[in-house]
N, C-alpha and C positions, 0 to 999 in steps of 0.2 A: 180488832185483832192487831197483833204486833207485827210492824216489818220483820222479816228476815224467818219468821215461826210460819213452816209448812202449813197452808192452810187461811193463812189469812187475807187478806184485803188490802192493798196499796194502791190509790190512784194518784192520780195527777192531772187535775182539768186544765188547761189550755184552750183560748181562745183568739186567733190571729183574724184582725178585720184589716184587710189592704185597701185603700181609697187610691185612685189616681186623683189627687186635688184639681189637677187642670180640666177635670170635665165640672167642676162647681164652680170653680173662678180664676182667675190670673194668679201664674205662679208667682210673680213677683208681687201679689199686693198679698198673697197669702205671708210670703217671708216675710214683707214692709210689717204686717200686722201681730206675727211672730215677734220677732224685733222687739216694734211697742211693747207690748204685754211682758216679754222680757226684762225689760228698760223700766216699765212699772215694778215690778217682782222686785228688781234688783235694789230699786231707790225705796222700799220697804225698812221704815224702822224695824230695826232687828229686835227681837226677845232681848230680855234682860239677861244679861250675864254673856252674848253673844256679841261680835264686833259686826256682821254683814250676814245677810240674807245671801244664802247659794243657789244657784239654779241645779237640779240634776246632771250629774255627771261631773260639776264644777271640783270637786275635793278630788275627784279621782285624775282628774286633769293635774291639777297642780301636785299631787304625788307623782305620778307619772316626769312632769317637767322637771321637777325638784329629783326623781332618780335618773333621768337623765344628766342633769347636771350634776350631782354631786355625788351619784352610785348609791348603791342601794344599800342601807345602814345593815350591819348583821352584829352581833354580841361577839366579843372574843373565843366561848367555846366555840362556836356554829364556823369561826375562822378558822381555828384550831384546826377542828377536825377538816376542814376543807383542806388544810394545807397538805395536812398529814395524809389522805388519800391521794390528792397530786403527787404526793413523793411518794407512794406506797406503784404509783401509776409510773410513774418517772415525767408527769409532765411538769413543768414549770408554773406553778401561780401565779397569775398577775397580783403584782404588790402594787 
C-alpha cells in the first residue's frame, strides 16, 4: 500500500546493538586496532576515475570545514530573496 493513503502499511525496522567494548578488551588496543584498519582503508588504491579512498563521514567533514571557512555557497536568486526578506523584516544582512 502507499504511504500517506488511509489504510495502508508503513514501517521502519530499526535495530540498535550497544556493546560496552571494555568488558571484551582494552580500550586503547581496540582504538590502536581502529586506527590500523583505517590506515589500511585509507592507503587503498582508489577505483578508477577517483583520486583517494574515504572513510564514512570523511566528505561530510570536509564540507562542513570548507563551510566553515568559506560560508556556505547559495545561487544569486536564493540571495536575492534572502536579502529582500531582511529588508521586508528591517533586519540588516550580512554582506
Amino acid at each position: 500500500m502507499e504511504p500517506g493513503i488511509p489504510g495502508s502499511i508503513l514501517g521502519n525496522g530499526v535495530l540498535f546493538i550497544l556493546l560496552n567494548i571494555s568488558f571484551f578488551r582494552p580500550l586503547d588496543e581496540f582504538f590502536a586496532d581502529g586506527e590500523q584498519i583505517a590506515g589500511r582503508i585509507k592507503g587503498t588504491k582508489p577505483a578508477p576515475g577517483f583520486d583517494e579512498v574515504l572513510m564514512p563521514g570523511e566528505p561530510e567533514a570536509r564540507s562542513a570545514a570548507s563551510r566553515q571557512r568559506d560560508g556556505i555557497p547559495l545561487d544569486d536568486t536564493t540571495w536575492t530573496q534572502i536579502v529582500e526578506v531582511a529588508e521586508k523584516l528591517g533586519v540588516d544582512p550580512i554582506v
